[in-house]
C-alpha positions as a LaTeX table, in Angstrom:
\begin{tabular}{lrrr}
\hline
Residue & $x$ (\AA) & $y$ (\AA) & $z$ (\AA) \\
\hline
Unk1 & 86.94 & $-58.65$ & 16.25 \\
Unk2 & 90.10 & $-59.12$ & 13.74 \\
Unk3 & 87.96 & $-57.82$ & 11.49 \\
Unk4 & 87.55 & $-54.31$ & 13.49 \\
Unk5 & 91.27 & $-53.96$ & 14.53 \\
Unk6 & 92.77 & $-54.52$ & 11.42 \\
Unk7 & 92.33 & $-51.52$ & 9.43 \\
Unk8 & 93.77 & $-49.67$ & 12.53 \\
Unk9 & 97.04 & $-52.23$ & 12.90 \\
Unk10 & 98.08 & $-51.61$ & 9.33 \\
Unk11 & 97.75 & $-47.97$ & 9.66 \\
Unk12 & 99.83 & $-47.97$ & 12.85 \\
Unk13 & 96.65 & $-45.57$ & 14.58 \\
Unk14 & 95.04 & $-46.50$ & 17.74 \\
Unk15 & 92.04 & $-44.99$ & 18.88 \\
Unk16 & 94.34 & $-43.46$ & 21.97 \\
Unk17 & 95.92 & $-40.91$ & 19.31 \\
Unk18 & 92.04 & $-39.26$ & 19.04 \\
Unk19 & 91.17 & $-38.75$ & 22.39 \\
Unk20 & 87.14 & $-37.93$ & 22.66 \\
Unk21 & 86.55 & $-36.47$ & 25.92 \\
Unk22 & 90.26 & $-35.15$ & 26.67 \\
Unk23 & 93.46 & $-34.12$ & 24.94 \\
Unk24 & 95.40 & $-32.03$ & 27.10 \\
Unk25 & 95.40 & $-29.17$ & 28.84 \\
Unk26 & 97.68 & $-27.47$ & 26.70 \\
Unk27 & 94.68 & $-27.44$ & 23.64 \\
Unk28 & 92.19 & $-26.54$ & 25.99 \\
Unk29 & 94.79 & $-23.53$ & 26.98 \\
Unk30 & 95.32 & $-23.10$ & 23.05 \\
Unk31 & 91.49 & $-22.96$ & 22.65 \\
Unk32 & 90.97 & $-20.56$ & 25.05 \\
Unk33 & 93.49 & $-18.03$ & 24.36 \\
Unk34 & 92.58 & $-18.64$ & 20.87 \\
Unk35 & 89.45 & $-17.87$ & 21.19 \\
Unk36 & 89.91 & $-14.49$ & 22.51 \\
Unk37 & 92.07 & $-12.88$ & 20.70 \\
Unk38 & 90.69 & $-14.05$ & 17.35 \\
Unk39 & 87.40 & $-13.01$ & 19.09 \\
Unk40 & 88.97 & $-9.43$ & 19.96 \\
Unk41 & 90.41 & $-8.89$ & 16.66 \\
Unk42 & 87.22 & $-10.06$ & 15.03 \\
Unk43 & 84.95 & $-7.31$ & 16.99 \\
Unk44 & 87.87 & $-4.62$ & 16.27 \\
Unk45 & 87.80 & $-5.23$ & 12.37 \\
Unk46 & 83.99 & $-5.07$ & 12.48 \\
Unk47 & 83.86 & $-2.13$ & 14.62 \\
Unk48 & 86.10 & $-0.96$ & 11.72 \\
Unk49 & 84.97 & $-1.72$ & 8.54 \\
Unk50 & 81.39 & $-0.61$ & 9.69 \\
Unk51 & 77.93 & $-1.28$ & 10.14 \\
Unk52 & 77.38 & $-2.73$ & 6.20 \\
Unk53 & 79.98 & $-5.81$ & 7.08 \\
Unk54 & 77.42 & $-7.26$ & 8.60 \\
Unk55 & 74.41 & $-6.46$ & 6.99 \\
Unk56 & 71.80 & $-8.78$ & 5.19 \\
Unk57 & 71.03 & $-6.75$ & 2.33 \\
Unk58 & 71.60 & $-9.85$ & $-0.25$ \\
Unk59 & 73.11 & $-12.93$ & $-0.83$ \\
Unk60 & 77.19 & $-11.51$ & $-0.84$ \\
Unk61 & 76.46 & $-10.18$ & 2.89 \\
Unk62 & 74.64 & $-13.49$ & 4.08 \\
Unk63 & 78.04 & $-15.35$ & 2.51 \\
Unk64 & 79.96 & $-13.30$ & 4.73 \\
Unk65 & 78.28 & $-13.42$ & 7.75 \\
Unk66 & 78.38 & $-17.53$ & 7.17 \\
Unk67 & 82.54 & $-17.09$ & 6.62 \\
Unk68 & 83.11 & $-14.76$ & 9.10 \\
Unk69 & 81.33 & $-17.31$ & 11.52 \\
Unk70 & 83.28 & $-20.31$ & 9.69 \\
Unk71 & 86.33 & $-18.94$ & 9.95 \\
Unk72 & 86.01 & $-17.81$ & 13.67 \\
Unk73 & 86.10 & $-21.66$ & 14.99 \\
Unk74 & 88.44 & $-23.20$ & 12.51 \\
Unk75 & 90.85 & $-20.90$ & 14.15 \\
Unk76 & 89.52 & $-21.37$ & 17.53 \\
Unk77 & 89.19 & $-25.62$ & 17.48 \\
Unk78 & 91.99 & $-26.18$ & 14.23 \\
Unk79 & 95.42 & $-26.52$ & 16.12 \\
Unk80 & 96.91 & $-26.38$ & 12.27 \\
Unk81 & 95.85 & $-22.64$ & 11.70 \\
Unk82 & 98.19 & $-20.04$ & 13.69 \\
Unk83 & 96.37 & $-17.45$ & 15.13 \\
Unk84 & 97.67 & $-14.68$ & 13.21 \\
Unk85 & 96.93 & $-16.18$ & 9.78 \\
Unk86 & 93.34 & $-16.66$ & 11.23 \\
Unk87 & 93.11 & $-13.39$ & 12.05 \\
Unk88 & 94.95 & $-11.85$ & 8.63 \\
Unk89 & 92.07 & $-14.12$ & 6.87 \\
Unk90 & 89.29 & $-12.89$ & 8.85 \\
Unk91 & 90.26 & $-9.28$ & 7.38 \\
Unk92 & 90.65 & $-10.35$ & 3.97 \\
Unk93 & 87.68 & $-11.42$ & 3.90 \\
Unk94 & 86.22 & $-8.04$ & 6.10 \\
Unk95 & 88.36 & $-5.72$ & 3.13 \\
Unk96 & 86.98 & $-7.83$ & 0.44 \\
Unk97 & 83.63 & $-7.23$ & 2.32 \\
Unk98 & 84.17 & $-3.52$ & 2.75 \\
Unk99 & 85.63 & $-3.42$ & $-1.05$ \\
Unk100 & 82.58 & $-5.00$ & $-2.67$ \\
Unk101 & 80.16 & $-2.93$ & $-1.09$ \\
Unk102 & 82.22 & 0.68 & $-1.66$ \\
Unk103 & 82.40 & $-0.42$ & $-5.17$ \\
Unk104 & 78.73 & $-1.16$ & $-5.55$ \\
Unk105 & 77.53 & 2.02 & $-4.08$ \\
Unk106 & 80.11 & 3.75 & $-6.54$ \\
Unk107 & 79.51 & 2.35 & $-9.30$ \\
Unk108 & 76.11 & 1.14 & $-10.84$ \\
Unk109 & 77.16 & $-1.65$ & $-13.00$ \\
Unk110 & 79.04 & $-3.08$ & $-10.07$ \\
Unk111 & 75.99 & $-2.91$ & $-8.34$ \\
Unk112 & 73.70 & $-5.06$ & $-10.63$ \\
Unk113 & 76.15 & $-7.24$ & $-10.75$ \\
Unk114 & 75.82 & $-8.53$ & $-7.22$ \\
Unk115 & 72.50 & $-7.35$ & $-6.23$ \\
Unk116 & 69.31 & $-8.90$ & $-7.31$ \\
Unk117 & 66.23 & $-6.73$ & $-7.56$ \\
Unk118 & 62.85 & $-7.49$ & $-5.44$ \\
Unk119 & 60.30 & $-9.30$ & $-7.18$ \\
Unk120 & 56.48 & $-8.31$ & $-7.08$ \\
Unk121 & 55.78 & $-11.57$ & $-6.24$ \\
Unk122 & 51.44 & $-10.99$ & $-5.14$ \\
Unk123 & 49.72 & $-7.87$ & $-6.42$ \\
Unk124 & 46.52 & $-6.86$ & $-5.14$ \\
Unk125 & 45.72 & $-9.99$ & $-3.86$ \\
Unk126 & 46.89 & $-11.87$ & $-6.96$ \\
Unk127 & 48.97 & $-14.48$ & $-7.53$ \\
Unk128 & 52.41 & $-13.45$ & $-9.96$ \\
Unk129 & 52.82 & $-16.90$ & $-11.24$ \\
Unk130 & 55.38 & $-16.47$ & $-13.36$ \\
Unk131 & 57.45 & $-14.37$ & $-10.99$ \\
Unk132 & 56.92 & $-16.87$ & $-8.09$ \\
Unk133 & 57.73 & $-19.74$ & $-10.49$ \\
Unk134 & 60.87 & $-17.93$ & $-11.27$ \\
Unk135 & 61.89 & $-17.23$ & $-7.70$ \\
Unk136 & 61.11 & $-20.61$ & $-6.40$ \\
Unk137 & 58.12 & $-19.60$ & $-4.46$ \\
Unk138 & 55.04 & $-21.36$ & $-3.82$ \\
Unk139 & 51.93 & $-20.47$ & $-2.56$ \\
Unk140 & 52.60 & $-22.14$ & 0.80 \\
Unk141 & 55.41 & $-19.88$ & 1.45 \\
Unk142 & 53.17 & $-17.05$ & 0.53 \\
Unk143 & 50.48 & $-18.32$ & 2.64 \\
Unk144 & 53.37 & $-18.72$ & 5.62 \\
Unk145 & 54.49 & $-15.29$ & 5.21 \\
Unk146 & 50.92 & $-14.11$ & 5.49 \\
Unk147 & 50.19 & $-15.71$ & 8.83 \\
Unk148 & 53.70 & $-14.37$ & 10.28 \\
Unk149 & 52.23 & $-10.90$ & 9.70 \\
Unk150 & 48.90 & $-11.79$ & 11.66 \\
Unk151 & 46.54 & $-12.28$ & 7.95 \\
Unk152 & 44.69 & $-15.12$ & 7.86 \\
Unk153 & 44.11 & $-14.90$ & 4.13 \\
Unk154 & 44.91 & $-12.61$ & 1.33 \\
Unk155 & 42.63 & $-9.75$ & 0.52 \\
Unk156 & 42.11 & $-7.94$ & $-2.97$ \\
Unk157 & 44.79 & $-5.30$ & $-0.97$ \\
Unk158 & 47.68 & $-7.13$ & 0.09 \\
Unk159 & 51.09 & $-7.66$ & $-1.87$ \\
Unk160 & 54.08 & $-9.75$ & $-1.22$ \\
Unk161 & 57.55 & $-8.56$ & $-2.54$ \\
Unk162 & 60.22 & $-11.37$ & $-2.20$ \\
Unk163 & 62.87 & $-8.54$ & $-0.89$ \\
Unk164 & 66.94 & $-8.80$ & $-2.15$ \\
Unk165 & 68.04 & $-11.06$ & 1.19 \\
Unk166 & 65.20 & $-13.48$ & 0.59 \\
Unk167 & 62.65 & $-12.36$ & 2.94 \\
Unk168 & 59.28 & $-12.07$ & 1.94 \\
Unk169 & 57.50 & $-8.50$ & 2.83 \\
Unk170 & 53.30 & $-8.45$ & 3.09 \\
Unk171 & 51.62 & $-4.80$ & 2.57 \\
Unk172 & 48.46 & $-4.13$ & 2.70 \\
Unk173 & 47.51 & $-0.92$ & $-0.33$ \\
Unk174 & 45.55 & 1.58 & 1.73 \\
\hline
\end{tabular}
């Protein structure tokens, strides 16, 4: 038992000081009115910026979508981070969002840069080893992707393209 209570008697903490179930009611009044407003603003800046913030066209959007998310409850739950430099970070991070993407549809080299191409990853029913080996593919995930679009097996006809937000298309040649 002395054991247990000692770390917390030489750093002075009870467990009192870290409530689980109940602060007060002035965080749960923080939380809500945090919540909100940072909500709000969040929906405005979207609404804003455009249709593109959002997006899931590669790897940069699916980052942003994660931060965006991220960001929301830190300033919602963290009692340390003032709602107005929650919200003033949420749109950096929507104009450095909206600035990347201007800049790539401007400007080609900008472009490559943060965009990956789609890989051929099955052609006419025939494994692309080397791609797939490349892309971290196996033939499981293949074989997954198949049965999501209602094939059972692949046919000399059917390609899989491993698309530029990770997703793996199935087409069938006609």
């Amino acid at each position: 038992m002395m054991a247990v209570l000692q770390p917390i008697m030489q750093t002075g903490k009870s467990t009192m000081q870290n409530p689980i179930f109940f602060d007060d009611w002035a965080g749960i009044g923080r939380i809500l009115i945090a919540g909100v407003l940072a909500y709000a603003a969040l929906i405005v800046m979207l609404r804003t910026s455009g249709k593109r913030t959002l997006s899931k066209f590669n790897a940069f959007d699916f980052i942003v979508t994660i931060c965006l998310g991220s960001m929301l409850s830190s300033i919602i739950i963290t009692k340390s981070i003032p709602l107005i430099e929650g919200i003033v970070a949420l749109a950096l991070l929507i104009t450095l969002q909206f600035g990347m993407t201007w800049l790539s549809v401007r400007w080609k080299p900008f472009e490559k840069l943060i965009k990956s191409d789609p890989t051929l990853l099955v052609h006419r029913g025939i494994c692309q080893d080397r791609a797939m080996r490349r892309e971290r593919i196996s033939k499981e995930e293949i074989t997954a992707a198949l049965h999501a679009n209602g094939k059972a097996e692949m046919s000399p006809l059917t390609s899989v393209v491993l698309e530029t937000d990770g997703s793996l298309n199935v087409f069938e040649a006609a």
